[in-house]
PDB file with one MODEL, atoms N, CA, C and O in Angstrom:
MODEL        1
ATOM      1  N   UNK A   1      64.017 113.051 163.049  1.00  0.00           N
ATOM      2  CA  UNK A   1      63.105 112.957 161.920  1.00  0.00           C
ATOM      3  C   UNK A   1      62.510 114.338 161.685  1.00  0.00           C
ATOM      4  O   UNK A   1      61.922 114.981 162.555  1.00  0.00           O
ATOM      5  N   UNK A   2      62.731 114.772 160.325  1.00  0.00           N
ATOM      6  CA  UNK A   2      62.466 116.343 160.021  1.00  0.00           C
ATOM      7  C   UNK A   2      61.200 116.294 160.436  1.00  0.00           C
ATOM      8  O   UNK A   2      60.850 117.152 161.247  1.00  0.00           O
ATOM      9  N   UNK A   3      60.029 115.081 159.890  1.00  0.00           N
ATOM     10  CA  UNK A   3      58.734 115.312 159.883  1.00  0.00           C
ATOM     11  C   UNK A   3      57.852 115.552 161.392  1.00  0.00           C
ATOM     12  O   UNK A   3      56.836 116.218 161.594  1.00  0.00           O
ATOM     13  N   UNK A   4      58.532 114.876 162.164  1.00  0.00           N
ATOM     14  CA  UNK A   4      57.998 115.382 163.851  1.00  0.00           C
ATOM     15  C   UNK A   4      58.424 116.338 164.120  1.00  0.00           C
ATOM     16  O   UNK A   4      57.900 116.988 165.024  1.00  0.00           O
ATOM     17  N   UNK A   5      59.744 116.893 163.324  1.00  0.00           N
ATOM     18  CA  UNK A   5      60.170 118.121 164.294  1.00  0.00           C
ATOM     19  C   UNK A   5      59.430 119.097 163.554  1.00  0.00           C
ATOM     20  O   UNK A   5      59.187 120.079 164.254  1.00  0.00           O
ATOM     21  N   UNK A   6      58.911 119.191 162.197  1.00  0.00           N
ATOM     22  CA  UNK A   6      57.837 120.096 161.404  1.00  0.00           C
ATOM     23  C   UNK A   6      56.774 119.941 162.603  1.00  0.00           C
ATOM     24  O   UNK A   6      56.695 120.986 163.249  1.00  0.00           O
ATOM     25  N   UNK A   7      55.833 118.784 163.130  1.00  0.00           N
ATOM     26  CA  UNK A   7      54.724 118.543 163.770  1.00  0.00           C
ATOM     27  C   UNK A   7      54.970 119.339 164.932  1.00  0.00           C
ATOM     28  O   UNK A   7      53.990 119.971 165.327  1.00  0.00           O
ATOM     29  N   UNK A   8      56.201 119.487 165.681  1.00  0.00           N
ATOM     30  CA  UNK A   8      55.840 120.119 166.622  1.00  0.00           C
ATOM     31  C   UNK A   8      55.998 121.694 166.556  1.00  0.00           C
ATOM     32  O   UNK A   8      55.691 122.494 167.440  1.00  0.00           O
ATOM     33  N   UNK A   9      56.638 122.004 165.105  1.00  0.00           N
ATOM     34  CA  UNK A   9      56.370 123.552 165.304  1.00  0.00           C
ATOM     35  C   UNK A   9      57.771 123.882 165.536  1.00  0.00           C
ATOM     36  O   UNK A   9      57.674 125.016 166.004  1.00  0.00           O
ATOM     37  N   UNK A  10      58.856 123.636 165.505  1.00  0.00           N
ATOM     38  CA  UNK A  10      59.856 124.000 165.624  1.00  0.00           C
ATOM     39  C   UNK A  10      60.737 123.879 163.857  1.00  0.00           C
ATOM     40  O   UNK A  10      60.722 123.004 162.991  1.00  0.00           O
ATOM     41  N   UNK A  11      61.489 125.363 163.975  1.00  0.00           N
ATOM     42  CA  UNK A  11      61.935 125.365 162.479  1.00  0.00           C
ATOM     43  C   UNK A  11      61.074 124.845 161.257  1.00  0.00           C
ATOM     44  O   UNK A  11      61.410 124.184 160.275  1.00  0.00           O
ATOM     45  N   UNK A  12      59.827 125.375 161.653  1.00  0.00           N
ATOM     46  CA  UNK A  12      58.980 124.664 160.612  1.00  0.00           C
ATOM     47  C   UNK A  12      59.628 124.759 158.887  1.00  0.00           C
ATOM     48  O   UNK A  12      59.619 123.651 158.350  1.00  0.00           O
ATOM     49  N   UNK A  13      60.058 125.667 158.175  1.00  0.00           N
ATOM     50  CA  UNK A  13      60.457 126.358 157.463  1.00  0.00           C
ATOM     51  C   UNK A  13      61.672 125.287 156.633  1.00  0.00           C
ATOM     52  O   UNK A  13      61.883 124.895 155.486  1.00  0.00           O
ATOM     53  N   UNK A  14      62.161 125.152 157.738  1.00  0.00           N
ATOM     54  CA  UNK A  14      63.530 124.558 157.377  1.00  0.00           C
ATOM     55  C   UNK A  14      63.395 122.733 157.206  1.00  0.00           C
ATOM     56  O   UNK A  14      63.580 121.872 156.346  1.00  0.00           O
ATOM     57  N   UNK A  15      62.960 122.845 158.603  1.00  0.00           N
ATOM     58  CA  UNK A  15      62.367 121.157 158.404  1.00  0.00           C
ATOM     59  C   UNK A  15      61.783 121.045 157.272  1.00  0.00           C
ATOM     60  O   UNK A  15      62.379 120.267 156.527  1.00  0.00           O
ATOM     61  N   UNK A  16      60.865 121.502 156.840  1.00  0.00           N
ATOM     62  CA  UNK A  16      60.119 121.148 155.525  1.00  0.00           C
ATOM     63  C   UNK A  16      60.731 120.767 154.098  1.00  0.00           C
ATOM     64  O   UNK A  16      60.509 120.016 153.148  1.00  0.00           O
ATOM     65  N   UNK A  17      61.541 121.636 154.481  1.00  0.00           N
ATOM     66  CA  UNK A  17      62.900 121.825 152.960  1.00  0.00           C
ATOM     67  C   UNK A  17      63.605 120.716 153.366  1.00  0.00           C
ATOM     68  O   UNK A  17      64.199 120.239 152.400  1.00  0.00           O
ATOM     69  N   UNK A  18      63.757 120.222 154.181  1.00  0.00           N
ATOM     70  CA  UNK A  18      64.913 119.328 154.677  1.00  0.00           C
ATOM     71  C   UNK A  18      64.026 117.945 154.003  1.00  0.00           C
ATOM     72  O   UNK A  18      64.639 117.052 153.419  1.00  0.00           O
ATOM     73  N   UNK A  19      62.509 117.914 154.175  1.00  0.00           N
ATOM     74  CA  UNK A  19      61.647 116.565 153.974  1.00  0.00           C
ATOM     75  C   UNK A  19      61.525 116.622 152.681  1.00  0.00           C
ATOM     76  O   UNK A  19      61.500 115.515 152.144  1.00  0.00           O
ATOM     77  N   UNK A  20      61.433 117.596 151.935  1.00  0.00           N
ATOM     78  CA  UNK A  20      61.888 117.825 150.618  1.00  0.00           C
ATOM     79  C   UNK A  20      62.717 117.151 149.730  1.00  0.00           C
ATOM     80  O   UNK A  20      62.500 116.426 148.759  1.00  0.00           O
ATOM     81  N   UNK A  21      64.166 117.739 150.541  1.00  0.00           N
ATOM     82  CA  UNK A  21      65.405 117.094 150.314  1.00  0.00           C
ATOM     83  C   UNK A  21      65.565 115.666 150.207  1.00  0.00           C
ATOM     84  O   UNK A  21      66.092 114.951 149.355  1.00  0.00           O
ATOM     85  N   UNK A  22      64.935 115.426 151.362  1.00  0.00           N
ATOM     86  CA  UNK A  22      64.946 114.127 151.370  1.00  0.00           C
ATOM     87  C   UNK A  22      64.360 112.926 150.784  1.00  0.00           C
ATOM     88  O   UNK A  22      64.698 111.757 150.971  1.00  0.00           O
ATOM     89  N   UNK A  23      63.357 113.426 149.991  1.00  0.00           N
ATOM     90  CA  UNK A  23      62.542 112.693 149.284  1.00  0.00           C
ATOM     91  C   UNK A  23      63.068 112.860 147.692  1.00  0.00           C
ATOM     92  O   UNK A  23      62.872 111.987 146.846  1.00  0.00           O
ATOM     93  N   UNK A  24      63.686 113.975 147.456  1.00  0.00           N
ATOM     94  CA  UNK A  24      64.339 114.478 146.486  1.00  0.00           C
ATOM     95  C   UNK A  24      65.281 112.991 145.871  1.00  0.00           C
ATOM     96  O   UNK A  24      65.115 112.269 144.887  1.00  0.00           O
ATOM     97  N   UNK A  25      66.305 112.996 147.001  1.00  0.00           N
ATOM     98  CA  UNK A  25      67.577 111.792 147.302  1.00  0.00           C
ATOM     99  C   UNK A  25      66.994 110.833 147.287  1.00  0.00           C
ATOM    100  O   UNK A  25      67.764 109.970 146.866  1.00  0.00           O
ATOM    101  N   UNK A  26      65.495 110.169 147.622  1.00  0.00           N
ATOM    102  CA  UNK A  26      65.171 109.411 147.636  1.00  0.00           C
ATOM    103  C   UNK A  26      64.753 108.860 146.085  1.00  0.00           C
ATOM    104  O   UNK A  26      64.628 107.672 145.790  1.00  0.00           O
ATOM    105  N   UNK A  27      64.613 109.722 145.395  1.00  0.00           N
ATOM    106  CA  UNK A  27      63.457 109.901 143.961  1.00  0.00           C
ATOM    107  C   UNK A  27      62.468 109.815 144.044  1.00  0.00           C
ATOM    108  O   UNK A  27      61.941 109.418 143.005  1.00  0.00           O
ATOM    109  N   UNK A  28      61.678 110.038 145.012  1.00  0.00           N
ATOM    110  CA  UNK A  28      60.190 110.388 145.231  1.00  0.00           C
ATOM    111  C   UNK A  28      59.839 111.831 144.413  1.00  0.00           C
ATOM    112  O   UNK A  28      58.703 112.209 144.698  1.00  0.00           O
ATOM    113  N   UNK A  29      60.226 112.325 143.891  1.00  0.00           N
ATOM    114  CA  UNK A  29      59.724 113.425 143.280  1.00  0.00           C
ATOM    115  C   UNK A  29      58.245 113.814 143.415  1.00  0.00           C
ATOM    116  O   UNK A  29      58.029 114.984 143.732  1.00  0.00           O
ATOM    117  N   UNK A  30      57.232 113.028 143.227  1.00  0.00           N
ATOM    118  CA  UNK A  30      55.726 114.073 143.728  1.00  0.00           C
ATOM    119  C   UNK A  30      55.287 114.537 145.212  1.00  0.00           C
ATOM    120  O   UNK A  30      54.292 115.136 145.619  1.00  0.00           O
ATOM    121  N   UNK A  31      56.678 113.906 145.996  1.00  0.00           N
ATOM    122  CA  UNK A  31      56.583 113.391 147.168  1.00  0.00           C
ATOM    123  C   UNK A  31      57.537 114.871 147.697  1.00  0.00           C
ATOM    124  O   UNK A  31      57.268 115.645 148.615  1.00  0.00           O
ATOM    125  N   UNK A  32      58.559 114.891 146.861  1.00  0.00           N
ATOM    126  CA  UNK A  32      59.875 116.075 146.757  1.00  0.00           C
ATOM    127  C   UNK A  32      58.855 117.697 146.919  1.00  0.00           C
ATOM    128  O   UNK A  32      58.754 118.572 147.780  1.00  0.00           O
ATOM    129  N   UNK A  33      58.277 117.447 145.630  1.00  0.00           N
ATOM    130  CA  UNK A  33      57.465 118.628 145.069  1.00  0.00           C
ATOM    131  C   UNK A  33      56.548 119.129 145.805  1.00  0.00           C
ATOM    132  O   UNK A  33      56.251 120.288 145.513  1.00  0.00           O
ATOM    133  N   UNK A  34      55.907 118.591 146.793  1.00  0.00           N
ATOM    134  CA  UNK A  34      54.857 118.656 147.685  1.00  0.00           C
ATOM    135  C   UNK A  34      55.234 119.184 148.384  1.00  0.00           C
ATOM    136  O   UNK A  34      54.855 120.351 148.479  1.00  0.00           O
ATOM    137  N   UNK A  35      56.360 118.586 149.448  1.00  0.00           N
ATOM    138  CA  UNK A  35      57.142 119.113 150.561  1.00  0.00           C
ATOM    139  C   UNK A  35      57.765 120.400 150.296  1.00  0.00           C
ATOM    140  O   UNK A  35      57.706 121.185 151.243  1.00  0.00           O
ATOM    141  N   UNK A  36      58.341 120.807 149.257  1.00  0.00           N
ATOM    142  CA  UNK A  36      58.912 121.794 148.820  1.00  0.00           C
ATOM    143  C   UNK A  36      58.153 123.008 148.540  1.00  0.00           C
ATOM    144  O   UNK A  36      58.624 124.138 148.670  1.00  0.00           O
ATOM    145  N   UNK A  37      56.739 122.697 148.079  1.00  0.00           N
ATOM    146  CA  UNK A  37      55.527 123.686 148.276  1.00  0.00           C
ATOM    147  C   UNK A  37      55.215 124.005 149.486  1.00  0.00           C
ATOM    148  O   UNK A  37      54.906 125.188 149.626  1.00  0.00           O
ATOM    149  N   UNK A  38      55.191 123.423 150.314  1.00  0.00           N
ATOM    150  CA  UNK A  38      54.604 123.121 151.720  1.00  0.00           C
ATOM    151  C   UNK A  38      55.941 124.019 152.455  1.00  0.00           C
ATOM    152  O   UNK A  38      55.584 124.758 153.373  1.00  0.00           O
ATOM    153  N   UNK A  39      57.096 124.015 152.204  1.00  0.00           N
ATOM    154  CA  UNK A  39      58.532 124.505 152.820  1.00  0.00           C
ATOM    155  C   UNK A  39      58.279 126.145 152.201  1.00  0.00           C
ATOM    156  O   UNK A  39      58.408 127.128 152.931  1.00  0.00           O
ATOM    157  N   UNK A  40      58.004 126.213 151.136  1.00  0.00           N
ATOM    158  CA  UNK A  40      57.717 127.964 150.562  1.00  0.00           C
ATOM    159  C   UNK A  40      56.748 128.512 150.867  1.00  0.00           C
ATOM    160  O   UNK A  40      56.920 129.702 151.131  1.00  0.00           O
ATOM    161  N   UNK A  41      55.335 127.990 150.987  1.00  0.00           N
ATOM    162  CA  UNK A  41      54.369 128.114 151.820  1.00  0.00           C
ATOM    163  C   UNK A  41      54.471 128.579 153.292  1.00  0.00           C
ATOM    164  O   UNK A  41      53.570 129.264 153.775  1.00  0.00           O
ATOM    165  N   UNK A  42      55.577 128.210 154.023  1.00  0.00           N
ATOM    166  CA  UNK A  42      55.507 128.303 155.648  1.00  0.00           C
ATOM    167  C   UNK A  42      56.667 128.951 155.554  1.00  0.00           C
ATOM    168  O   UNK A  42      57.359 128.676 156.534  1.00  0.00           O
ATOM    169  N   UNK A  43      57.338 129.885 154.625  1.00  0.00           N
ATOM    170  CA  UNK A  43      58.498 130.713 154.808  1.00  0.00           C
ATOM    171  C   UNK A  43      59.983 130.266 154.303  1.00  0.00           C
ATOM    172  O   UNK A  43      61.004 130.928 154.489  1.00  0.00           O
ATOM    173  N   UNK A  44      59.896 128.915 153.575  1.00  0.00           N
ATOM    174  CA  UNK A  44      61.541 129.188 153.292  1.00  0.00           C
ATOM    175  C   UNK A  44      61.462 130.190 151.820  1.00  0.00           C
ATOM    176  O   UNK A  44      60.937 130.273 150.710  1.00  0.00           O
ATOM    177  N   UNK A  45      62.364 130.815 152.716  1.00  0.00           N
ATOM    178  CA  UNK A  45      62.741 131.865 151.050  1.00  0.00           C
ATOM    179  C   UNK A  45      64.068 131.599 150.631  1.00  0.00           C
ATOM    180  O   UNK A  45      64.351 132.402 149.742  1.00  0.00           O
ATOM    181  N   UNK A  46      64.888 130.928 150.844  1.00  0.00           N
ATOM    182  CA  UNK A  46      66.166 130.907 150.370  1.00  0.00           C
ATOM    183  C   UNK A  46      66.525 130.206 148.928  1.00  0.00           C
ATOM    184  O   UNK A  46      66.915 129.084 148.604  1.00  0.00           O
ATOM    185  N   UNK A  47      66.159 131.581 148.121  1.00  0.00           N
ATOM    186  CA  UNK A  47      66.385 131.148 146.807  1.00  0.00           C
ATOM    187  C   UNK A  47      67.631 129.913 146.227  1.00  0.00           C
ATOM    188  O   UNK A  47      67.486 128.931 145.499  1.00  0.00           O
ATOM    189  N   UNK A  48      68.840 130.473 146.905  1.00  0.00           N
ATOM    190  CA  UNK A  48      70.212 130.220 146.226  1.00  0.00           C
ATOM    191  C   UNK A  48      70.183 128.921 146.835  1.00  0.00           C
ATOM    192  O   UNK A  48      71.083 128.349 146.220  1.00  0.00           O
ATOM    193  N   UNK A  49      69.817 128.271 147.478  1.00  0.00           N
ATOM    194  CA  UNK A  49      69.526 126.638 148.035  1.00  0.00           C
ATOM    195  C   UNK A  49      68.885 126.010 146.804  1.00  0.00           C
ATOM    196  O   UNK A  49      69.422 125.017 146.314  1.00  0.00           O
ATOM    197  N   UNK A  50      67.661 126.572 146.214  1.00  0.00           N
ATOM    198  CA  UNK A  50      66.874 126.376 145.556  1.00  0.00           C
ATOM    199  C   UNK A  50      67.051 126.147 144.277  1.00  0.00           C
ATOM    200  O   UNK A  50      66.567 125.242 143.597  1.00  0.00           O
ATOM    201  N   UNK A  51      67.902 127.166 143.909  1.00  0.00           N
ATOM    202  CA  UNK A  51      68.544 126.825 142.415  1.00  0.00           C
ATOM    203  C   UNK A  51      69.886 126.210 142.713  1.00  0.00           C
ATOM    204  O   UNK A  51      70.219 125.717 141.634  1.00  0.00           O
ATOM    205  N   UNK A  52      71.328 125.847 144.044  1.00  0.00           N
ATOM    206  CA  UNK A  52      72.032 125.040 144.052  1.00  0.00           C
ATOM    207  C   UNK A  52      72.046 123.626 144.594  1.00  0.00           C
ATOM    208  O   UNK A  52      72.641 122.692 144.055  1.00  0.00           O
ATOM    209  N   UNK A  53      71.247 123.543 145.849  1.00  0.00           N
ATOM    210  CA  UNK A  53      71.085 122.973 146.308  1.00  0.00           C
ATOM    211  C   UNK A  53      71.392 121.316 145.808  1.00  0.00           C
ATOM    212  O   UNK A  53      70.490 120.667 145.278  1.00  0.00           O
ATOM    213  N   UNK A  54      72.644 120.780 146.024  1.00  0.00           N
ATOM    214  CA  UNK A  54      72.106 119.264 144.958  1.00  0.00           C
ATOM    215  C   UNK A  54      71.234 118.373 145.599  1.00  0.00           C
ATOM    216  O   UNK A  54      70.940 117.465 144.822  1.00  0.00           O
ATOM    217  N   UNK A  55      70.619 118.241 146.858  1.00  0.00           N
ATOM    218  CA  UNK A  55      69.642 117.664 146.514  1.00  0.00           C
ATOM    219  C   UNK A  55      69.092 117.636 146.026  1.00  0.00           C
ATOM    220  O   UNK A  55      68.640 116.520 145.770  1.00  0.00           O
ATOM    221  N   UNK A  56      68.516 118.825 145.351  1.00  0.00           N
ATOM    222  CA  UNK A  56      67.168 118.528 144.913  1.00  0.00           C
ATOM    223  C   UNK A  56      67.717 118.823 143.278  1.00  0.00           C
ATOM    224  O   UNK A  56      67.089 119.630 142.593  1.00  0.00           O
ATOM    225  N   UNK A  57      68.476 118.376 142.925  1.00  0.00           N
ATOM    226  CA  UNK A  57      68.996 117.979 141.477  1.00  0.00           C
ATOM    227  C   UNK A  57      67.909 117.083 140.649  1.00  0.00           C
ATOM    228  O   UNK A  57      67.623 117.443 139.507  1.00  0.00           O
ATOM    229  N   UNK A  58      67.241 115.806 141.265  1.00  0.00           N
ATOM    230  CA  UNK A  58      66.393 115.098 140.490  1.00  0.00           C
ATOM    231  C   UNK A  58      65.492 115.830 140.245  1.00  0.00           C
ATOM    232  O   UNK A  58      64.897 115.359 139.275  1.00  0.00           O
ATOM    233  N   UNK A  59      64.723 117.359 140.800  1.00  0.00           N
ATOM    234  CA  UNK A  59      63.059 117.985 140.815  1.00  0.00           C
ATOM    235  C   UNK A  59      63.696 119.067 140.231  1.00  0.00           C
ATOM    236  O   UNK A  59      62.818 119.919 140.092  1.00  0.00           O
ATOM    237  N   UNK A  60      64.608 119.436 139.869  1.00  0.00           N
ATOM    238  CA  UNK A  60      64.930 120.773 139.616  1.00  0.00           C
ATOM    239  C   UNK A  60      64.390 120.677 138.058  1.00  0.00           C
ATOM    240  O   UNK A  60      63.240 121.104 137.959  1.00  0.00           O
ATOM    241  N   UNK A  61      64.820 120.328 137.133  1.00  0.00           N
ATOM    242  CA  UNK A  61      64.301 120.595 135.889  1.00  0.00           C
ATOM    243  C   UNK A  61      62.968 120.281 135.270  1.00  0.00           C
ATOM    244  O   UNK A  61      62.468 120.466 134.160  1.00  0.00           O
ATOM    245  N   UNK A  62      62.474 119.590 136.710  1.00  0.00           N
ATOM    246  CA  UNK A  62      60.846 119.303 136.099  1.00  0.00           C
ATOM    247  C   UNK A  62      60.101 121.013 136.102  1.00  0.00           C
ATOM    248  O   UNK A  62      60.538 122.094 136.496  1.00  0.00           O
ATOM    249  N   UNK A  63      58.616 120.534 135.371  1.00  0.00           N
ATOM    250  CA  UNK A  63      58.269 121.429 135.386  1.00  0.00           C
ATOM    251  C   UNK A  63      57.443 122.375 136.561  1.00  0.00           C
ATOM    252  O   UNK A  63      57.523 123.585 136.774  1.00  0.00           O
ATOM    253  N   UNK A  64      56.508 121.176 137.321  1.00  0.00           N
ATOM    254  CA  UNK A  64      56.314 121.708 138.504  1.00  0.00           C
ATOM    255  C   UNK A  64      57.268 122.534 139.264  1.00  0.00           C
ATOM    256  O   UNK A  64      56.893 123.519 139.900  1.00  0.00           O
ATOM    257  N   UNK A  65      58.495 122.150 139.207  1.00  0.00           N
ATOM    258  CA  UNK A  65      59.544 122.880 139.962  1.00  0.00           C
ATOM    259  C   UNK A  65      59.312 124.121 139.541  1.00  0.00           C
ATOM    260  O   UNK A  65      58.681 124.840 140.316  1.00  0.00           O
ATOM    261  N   UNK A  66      59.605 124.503 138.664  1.00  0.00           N
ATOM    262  CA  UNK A  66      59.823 125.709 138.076  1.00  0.00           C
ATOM    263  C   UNK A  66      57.980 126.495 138.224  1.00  0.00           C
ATOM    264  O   UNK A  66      57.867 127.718 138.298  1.00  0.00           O
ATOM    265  N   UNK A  67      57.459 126.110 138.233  1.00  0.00           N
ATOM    266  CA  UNK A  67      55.914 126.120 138.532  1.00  0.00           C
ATOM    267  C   UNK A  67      55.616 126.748 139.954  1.00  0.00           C
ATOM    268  O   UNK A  67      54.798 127.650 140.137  1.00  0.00           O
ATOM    269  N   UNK A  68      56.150 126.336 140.633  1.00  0.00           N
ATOM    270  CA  UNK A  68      56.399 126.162 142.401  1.00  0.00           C
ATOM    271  C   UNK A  68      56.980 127.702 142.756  1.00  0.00           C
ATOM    272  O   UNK A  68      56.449 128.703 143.238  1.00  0.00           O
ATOM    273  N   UNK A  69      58.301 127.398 142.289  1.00  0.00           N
ATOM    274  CA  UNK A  69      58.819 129.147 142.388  1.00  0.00           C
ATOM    275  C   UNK A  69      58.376 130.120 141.739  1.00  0.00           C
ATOM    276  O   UNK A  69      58.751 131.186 142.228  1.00  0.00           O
ATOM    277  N   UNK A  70      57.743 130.222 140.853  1.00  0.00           N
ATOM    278  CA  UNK A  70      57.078 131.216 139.915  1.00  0.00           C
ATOM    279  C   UNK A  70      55.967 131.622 140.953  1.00  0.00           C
ATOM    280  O   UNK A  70      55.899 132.772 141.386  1.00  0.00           O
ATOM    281  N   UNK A  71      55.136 130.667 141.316  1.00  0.00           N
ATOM    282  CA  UNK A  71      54.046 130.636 141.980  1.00  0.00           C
ATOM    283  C   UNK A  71      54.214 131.896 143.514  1.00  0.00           C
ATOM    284  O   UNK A  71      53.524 132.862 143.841  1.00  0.00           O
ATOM    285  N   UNK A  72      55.537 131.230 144.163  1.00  0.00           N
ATOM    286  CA  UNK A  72      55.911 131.980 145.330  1.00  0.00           C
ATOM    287  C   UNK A  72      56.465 133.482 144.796  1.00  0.00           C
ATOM    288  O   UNK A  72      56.321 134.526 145.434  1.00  0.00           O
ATOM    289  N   UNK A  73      57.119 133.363 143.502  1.00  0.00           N
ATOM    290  CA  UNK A  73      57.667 135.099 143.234  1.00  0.00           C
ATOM    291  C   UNK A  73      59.101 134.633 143.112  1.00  0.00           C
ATOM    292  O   UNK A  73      60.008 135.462 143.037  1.00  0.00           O
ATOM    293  N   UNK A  74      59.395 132.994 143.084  1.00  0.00           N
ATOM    294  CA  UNK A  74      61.223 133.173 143.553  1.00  0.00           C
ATOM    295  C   UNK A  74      61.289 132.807 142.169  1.00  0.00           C
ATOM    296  O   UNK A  74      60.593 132.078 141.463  1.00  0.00           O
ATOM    297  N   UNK A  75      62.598 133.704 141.912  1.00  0.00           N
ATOM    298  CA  UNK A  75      63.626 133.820 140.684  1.00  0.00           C
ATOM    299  C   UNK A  75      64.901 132.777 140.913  1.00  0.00           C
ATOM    300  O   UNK A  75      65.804 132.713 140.079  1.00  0.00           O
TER     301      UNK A  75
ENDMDL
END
């Protein structure tokens, strides 16, 4: 479970994006968007995930999305 392995501090970065993802697939989207702030916040920088990534296909064209990366500096 990404979310304990975020709690204990390991790959925080990645886990986060991963709880993201996963909520993404799920259609939780405010749920997606959160996690995904929270994942750029604690260091994921990997743009090209970000704009291919298909998970996160359902959050990508909202606007928060685009809100989110602007916010961090990612193009």
């Amino acid at each position: 479970d990404f979310q304990k392995v975020s709690e204990l501090g390991f790959s925080v970065s990645a886990a986060t994006y991963n709880i993201a993802c996963g909520f993404a697939l799920l259609g939780e989207s405010e749920q997606a968007l959160t996690w995904l702030e929270k994942a750029i916040a604690v260091g994921f920088d990997r743009s090209d995930l970000l704009r291919s990534d298909s998970d996160l296909d359902s959050i990508r064209g909202e606007e928060r999305f685009q809100k989110i990366l602007a916010r961090h500096g990612i193009d």
